[in-house]
Each structure stands twice: as structure tokens, then as C-alpha cells.
C-alpha positions in Angstrom: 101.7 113.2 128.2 103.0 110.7 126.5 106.7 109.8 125.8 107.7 108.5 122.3 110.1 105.1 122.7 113.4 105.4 122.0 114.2 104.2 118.8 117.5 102.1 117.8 120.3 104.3 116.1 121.0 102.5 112.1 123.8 103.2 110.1 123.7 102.8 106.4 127.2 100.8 105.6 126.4 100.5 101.7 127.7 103.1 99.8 125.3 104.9 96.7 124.7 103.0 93.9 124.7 100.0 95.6 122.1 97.6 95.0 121.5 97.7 99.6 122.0 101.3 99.8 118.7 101.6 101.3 119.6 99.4 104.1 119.6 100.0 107.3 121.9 97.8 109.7 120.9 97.5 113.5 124.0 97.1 116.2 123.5 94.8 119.7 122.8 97.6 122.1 125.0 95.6 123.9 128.0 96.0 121.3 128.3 92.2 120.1 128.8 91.4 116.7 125.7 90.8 116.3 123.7 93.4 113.8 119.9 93.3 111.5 119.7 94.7 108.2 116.2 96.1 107.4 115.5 97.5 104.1 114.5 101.4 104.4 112.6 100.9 101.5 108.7 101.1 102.2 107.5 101.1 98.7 105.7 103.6 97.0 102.5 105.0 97.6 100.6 102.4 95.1 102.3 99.7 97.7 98.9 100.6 99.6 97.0 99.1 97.0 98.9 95.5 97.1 99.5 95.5 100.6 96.6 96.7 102.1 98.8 98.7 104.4 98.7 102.9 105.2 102.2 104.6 104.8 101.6 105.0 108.9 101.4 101.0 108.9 104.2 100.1 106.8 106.3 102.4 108.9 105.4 101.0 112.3 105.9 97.6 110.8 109.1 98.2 110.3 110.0 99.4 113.7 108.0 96.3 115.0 110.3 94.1 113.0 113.5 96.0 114.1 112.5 96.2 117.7 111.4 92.6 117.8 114.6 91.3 116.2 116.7 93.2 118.7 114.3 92.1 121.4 114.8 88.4 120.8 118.5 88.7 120.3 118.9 90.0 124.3 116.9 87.7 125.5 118.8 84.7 123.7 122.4 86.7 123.7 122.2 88.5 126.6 120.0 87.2 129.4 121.8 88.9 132.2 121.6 91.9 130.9 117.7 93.0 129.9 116.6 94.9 127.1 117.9 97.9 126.5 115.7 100.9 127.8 113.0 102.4 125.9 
């Protein structure tokens, strides 16, 4: 059995109608300053068409970006204290 990574927790800090409201914002897991705003926003389904990406795709390339971002910043930030668990 397989166990499903643990994914980052987001807040959304732009209130509706705001032109980011689909943003997400990423904290350090480390509780820096530090933070990565990803849009939410995966397009409609005609996106598929343009892209070339599934819905399933588009979704695990966000997490890829969001991880990776985090990722980097501990290694660069943080050294001495590894990634945060998974």
C-alpha cells in the first residue's frame, strides 16, 4: 500500500474580487519569511487542447512546481535543517 505525500498547507490571503484571489501562497515549513504564490487557476477544460496537458497533468504540475520551489528554498535557506517530511 501506498502512502500519498504530504502536501504543503496554502492560504489564500487575497480577498474575492481581487484580481489574485485564485492564488495560493506557500509558507517556509520552517516559518521564515519566506512564501510562493502559485495561481490555483488550471484553466478550463479547452486548456487541454493548447497545452497538450490532461486535467490529471496540469494538477500534478502544479504540485511539482510548489514542491520544487519549497524544495530549493531549504536547501539554499535552510541547510541544517532538511526538507520537511513527506
Amino acid at each position: 500500500m501506498s502512502v500519498a505525500p504530504v502536501r504543503p498547507t496554502c492560504e489564500f490571503p487575497f480577498p474575492t474580487g481581487h484580481p489574485l484571489v485564485r492564488t495560493a501562497r506557500f509558507r517556509c515549513p520552517h516559518g521564515c519569511d519566506w512564501y510562493r504564490d502559485e495561481s490555483t487557476d488550471l484553466g478550463p477544460s479547452g486548456v487541454t487542447a493548447v497545452t497538450g496537458q490532461e486535467p490529471g497533468a496540469r494538477v500534478a504540475a502544479f504540485w511539482a512546481r510548489v514542491n520544487g520551489a519549497i524544495e530549493e528554498h531549504v536547501a539554499e535557506a535552510h541547510p541544517e535543517a532538511g526538507q520537511p517530511e513527506q
